[in-house]
Structure formats: structure tokens, C-alpha cells
C-alpha positions in Angstrom: 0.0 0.0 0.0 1.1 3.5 -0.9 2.3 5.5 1.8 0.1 8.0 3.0 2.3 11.4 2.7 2.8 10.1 -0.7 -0.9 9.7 -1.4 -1.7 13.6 0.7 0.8 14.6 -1.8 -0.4 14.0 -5.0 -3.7 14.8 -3.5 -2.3 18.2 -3.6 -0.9 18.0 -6.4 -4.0 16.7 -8.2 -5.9 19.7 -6.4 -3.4 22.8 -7.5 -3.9 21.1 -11.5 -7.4 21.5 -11.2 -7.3 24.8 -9.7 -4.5 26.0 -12.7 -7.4 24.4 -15.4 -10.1 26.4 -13.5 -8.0 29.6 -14.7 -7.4 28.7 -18.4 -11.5 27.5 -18.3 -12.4 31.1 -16.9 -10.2 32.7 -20.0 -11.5 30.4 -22.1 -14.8 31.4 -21.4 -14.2 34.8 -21.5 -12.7 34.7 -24.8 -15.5 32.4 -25.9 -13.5 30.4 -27.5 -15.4 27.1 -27.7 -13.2 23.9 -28.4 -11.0 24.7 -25.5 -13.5 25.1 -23.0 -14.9 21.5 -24.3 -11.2 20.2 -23.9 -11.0 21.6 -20.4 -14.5 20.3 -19.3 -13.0 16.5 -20.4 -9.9 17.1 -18.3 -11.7 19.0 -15.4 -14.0 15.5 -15.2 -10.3 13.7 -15.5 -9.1 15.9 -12.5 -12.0 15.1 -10.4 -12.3 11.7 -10.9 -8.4 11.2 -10.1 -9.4 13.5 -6.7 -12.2 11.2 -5.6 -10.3 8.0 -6.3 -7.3 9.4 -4.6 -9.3 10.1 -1.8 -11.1 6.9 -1.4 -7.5 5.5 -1.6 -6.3 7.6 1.7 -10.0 6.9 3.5 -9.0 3.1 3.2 -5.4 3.5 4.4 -4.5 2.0 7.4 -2.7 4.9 9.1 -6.0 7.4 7.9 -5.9 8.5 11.7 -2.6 10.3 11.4 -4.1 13.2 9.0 -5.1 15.3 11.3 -2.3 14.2 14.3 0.4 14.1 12.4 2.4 17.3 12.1 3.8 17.0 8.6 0.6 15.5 7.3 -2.0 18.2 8.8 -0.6 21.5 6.5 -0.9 19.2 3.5 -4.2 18.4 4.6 -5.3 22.0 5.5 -4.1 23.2 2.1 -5.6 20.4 0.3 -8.7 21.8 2.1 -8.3 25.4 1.1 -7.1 25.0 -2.6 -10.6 22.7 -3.1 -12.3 25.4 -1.6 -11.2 27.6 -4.2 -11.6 25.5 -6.7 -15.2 24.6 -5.8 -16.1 28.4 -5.6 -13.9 29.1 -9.0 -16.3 26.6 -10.8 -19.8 28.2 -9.5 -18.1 31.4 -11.1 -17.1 29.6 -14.4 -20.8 27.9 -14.8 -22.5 31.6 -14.4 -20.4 32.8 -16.8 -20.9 30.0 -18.9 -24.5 30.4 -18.3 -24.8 34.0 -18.9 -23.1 33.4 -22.2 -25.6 30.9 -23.4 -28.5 33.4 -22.5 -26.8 35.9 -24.2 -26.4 33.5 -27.2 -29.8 33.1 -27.1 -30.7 36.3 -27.2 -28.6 37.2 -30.0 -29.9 34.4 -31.7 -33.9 35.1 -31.6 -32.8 39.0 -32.6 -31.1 37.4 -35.8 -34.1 35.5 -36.1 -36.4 38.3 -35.8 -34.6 40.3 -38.3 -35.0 37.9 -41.1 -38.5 38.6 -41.0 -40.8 38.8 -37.8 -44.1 37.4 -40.3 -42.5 33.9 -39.9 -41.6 34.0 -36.4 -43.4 31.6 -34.1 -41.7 29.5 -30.8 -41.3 26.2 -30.1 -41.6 24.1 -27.0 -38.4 25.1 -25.7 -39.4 28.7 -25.7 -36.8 29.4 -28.4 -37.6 31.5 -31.7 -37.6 29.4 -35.3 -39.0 30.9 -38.6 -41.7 29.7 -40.7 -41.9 29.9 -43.9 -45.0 28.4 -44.9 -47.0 30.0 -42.2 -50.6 30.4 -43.8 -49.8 29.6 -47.0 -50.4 25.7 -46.5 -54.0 26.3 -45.9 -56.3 24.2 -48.6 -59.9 25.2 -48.5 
């Protein structure tokens, strides 16, 4: 079994990575710039997953007991703490910007809509604009 300052450490380690990838997401986002924020959402899930596994891994070890006694091991811990603290608040900022982008997509989207000829216009069932073009001019008597 893996020692356990050598799990707390790549713990760390694992949580600073997904903190630096929180950063190049919120640039990505705010430059809009599309594939890389997909890229970065495959690697954030990546970062987590190796997180949780890394922590099951030091829940099950033997000497789990010494985290918060032992003196080298509790800053690690404490950081580990802090930095996924960040990271969890650094997201919630990242997914309302990402969300206010959408809506702003979409709003962009119905005025482009709307300019190609409002006669047309009618909404779906998703609340979103799409044009008709046969709208009355179907009708057989």
C-alpha cells in the first residue's frame, strides 16, 4: 500500500492542477472560445475523478488516523482543504459565466431570427424562436 504522505501529496498536487485548469476555463470562457472550454471540461471531469479515487484511496489506508495528528501531514491536509475550496467556488463562477453566455447566445440568436422577417416568427416548446416559412400559405380550403 502507498504510503500516506505520498498519497496527501499527489492529493495536492492533483488539487493545485485542477485549480491552474479552473484559470485557463475562466479565459476560455471569457474569450469564448469554444473547443477549448470542451477540452478543459473533459480534463476538469479527469481531474475530479483522479481526486475522488485518490481520496477513497487515503480513506481506506491503514494509518488514515494520522491526518489530522500528524504534524507533517496536517498543512498538507489543511491546504488540500483550502485550494478545493477555491476551486469549488472558481467553478460556481465559471458555470454563471458560462450560463450567462448561453442566454446571451440566445438572445442574439432570436434578434437574428427576428430580423429575417418577424411574419414567420413563431416559438417552439423550448421557448426558443424558429422561422416559418409556410406559415398560412399551407391552408387548402
Amino acid at each position: 500500500m502507498a504510503a500516506l504522505k505520498d498519497l496527501v501529496e499527489f492529493q495536492l498536487q492533483s488539487a493545485k492542477s485542477l485549480s491552474l485548469l479552473l484559470e485557463k476555463e475562466k479565459e476560455a470562457i471569457t474569450q469564448r472560445i469554444s473547443k477549448s472550454i470542451e477540452a478543459i471540461a473533459h480534463e476538469k471531469i479527469t481531474l475530479i475523478t483522479q481526486l475522488q479515487t485518490t481520496d477513497e484511496r487515503i480513506q481506506r489506508h491503514p494509518d488514515v488516523k494520522n491526518l489530522t495528528d500528524d504534524p507533517d501531514l496536517k498543512p498538507y491536509v489543511d491546504e488540500i482543504r483550502s485550494v478545493i475550496h477555491d476551486c469549488q467556488q472558481a467553478n460556481d463562477v465559471n458555470g454563471e459565466a458560462l450560463k450567462n453566455a448561453q442566454l446571451s447566445f440566445n438572445k442574439l440568436n432570436n434578434l437574428m431570427k427576428q430580423s429575417q422577417g418577424k411574419l414567420g416568427m413563431t416559438y417552439n416548446s423550448d421557448g426558443q424562436t424558429q422561422n416559418v416559412s409556410t406559415l398560412g400559405t399551407n391552408v387548402k380550403a
